[in-house]
C-alpha positions as semicolon CSV with decimal commas, in nm:
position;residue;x (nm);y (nm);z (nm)
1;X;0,188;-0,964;-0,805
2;X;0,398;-0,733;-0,636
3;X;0,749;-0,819;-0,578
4;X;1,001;-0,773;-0,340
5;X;1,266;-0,603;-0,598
6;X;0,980;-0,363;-0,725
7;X;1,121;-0,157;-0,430
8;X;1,449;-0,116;-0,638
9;X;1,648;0,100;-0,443
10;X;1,540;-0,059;-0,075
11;X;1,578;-0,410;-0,205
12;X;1,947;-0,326;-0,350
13;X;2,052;-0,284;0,015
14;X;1,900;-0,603;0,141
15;X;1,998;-0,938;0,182
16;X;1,909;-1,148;-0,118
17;X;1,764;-1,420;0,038
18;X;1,575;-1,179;0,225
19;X;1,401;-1,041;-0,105
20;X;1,324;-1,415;-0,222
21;X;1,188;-1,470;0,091
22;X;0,951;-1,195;0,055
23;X;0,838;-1,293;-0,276
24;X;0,776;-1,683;-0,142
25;X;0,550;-1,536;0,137
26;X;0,334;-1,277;-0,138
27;X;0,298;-1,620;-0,362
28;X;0,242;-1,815;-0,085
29;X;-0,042;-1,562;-0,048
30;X;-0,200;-1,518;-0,336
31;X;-0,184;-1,890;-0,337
32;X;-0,293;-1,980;-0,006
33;X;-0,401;-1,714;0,191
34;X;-0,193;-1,558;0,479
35;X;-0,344;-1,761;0,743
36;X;-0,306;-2,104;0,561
37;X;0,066;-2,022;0,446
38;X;0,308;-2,216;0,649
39;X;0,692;-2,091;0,674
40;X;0,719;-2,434;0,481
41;X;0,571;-2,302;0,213
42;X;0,721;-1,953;0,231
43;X;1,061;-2,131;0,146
44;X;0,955;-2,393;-0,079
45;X;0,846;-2,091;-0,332
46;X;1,155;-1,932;-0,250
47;X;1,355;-2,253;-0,321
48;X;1,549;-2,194;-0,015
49;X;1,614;-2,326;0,344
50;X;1,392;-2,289;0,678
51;X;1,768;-2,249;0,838
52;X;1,820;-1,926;0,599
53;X;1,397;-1,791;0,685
54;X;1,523;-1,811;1,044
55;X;1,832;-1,615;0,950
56;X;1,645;-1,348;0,797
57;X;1,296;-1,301;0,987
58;X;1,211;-1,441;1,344
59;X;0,861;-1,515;1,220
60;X;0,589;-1,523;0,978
61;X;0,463;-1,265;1,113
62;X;0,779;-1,068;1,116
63;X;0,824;-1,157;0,725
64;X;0,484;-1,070;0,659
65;X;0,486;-0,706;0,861
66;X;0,808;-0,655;0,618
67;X;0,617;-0,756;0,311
68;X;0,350;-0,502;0,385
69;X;0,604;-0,268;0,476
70;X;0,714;-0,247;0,125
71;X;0,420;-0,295;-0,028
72;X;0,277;0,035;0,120
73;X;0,618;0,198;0,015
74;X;0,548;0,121;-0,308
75;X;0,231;0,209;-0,364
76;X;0,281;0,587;-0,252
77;X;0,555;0,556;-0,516
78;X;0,347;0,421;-0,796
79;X;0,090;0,666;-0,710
80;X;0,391;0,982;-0,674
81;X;0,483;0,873;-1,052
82;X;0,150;0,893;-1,196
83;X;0,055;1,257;-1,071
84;X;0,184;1,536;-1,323
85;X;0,170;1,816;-1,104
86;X;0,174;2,050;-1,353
87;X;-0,192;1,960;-1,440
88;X;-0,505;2,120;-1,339
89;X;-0,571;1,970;-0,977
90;X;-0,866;1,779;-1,060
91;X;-0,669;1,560;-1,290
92;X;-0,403;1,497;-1,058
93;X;-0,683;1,392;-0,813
94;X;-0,819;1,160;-1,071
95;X;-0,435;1,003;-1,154
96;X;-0,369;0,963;-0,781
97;X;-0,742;0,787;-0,718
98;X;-0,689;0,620;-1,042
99;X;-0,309;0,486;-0,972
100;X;-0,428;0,365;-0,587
101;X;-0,704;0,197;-0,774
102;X;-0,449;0,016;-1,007
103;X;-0,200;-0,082;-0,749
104;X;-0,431;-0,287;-0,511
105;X;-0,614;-0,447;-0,766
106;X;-0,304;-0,625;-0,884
107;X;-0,246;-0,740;-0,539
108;X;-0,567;-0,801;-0,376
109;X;-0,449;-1,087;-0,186
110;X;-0,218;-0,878;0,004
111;X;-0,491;-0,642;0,023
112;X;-0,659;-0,826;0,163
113;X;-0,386;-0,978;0,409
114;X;-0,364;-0,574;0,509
115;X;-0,663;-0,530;0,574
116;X;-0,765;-0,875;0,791
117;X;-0,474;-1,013;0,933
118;X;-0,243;-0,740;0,988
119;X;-0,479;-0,623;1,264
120;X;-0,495;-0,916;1,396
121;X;-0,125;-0,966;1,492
122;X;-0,180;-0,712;1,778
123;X;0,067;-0,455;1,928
124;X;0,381;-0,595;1,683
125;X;0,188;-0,469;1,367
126;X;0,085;-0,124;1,496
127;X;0,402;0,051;1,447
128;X;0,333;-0,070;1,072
129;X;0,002;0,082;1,023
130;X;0,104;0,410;1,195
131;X;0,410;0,435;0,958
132;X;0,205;0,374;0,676
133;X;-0,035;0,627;0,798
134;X;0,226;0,892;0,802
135;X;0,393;0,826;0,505
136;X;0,046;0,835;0,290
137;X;-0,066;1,187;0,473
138;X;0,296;1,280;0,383
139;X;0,260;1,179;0,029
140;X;-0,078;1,390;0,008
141;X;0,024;1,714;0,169
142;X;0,303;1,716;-0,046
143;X;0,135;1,666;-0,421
144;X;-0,131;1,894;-0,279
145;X;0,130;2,164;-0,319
146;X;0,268;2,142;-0,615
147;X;0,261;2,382;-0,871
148;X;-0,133;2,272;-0,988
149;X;-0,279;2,332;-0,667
150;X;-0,134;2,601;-0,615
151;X;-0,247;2,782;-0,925
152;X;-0,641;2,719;-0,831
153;X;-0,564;2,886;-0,531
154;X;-0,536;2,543;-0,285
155;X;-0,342;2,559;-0,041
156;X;-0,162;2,258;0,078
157;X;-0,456;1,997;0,264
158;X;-0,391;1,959;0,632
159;X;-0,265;1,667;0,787
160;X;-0,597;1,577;0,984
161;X;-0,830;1,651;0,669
162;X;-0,545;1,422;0,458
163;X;-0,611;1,156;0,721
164;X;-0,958;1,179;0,731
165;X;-0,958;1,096;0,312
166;X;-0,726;0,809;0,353
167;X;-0,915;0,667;0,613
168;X;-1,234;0,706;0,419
169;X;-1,068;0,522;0,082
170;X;-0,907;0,247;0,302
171;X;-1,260;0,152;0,421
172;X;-1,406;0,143;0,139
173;X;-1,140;-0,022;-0,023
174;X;-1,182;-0,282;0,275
175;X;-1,553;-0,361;0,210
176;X;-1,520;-0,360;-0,183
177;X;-1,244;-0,624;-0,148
178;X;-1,400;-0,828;0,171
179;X;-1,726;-0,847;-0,036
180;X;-1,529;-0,953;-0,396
181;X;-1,655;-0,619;-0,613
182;X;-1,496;-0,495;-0,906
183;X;-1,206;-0,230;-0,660
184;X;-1,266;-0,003;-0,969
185;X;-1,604;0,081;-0,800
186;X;-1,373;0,289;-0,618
187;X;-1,254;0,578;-0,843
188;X;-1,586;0,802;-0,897
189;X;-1,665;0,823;-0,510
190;X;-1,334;0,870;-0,430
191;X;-1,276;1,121;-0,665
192;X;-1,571;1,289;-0,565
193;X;-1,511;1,278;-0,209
194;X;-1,149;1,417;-0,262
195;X;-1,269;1,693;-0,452
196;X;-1,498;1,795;-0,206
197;X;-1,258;1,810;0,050
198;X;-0,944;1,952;-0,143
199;X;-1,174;2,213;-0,295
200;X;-1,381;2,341;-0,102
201;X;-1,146;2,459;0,216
C-alpha cells in the first residue's frame, strides 16, 4: 500500500496529521472503496479527530486529490530509480515499463480510485490530472536523453509523441484493472509499443 511518508522529502515538510490522514484515506480505500469511504472512516484509521481532518483538508475530495497527488509523484520516482541510463535503451525501456508495472499493482485500489473517481469530481480534479500529465512527459523526455539513448543515436522523444505513449499505457492500464486481469499483461505491449515509437523516429 502506498503511504503517505513514501514521499520522504515532501512528507518531511508537512503537517503530521496531515500524512496520517493520507494514509487513513489510502486504507480506507483499499478497504472500502473511495466512494463508500466516509471522512469517519478516514480518521478512525488514522486514530485521529474529524476536528483535526477539517484542519487539514476541506474535503474528501480535497484529501483524496492530495493522495493522488503524491501517489503520481511517487511513481515517476520509483520508475526514475529503476532506469540505469547507462544501459542499452531497450533495457531502460523494459525497467521503466517494468517499474510502472510494479508500482500500480501494489496499489490497485488507488488505481483504480485514479482512474474512476478522480474524473468524476469535475473541474477541482483537472488541475491534478494535467500536473500529472506534465510531470510524466517530463520524466520521459528526460530519461530519453540520457547517455543510452543517446549512444543509439535517439534523440530525446518529443513532448506530443511522450504524451501520446502515456496516454496509450494509462488506457490500457484502465481496462486491465476495470476488468480484474493480471496488470502484468501490461509489460510486452507496452514495451513493444514504446519501442516502436522511441525507435523508429
Amino acid at each position: 500500500m502506498s503511504t503517505a511518508l513514501d514521499n520522504g522529502a515532501r512528507a518531511a515538510a508537512d503537517h503530521p496529521f496531515r500524512d496520517r490522514l493520507l494514509d487513513g484515506l489510502a486504507s480506507s480505500i483499499n478497504e472500502r472503496g473511495y466512494r463508500d469511504t466516509t471522512v469517519a472512516d478516514i480518521v478512525r484509521d488514522a486514530r485521529t479527530s474529524k476536528r483535526t481532518f477539517y484542519e487539514q483538508f476541506a474535503s474528501k475530495e480535497e484529501c483524496l486529490i492530495e493522495l493522488l497527488r503524491r501517489n503520481n509523484d511517487n511513481l515517476i520516482a520509483s520508475i526514475v530509480a529503476a532506469v540505469d541510463p547507462e544501459t542499452d535503451w531497450r533495457a531502460q525501456v523494459r525497467q521503466a515499463v517494468t517499474a510502472y508495472v510494479d508500482y500500480i499493482s501494489a496499489r490497485q485500489a488507488i488505481t483504480l480510485t485514479w482512474i474512476r473517481e478522480a474524473p468524476a469530481l469535475g473541474a477541482v480534479a483537472h488541475p491534478l490530472h494535467r500536473t500529472a500529465m506534465e510531470h510524466l512527459t517530463d520524466m520521459l523526455v528526460e530519461l530519453t536523453a540520457n547517455p543510452g539513448f543517446r549512444r543509439a543515436g535517439l534523440a530525446p522523444v518529443s513532448r506530443p509523441l511522450a504524451l501520446i505513449i502515456l496516454g496509450g499505457l494509462r488506457e490500457l492500464t484502465a481496462l486491465l484493472v476495470e476488468d480484474g486481469h493480471d496488470l502484468r499483461g501490461i509489460i510486452e505491449p507496452a514495451i513493444t509499443a514504446s519501442e516502436a515509437v522511441l525507435g523508429g523516429r
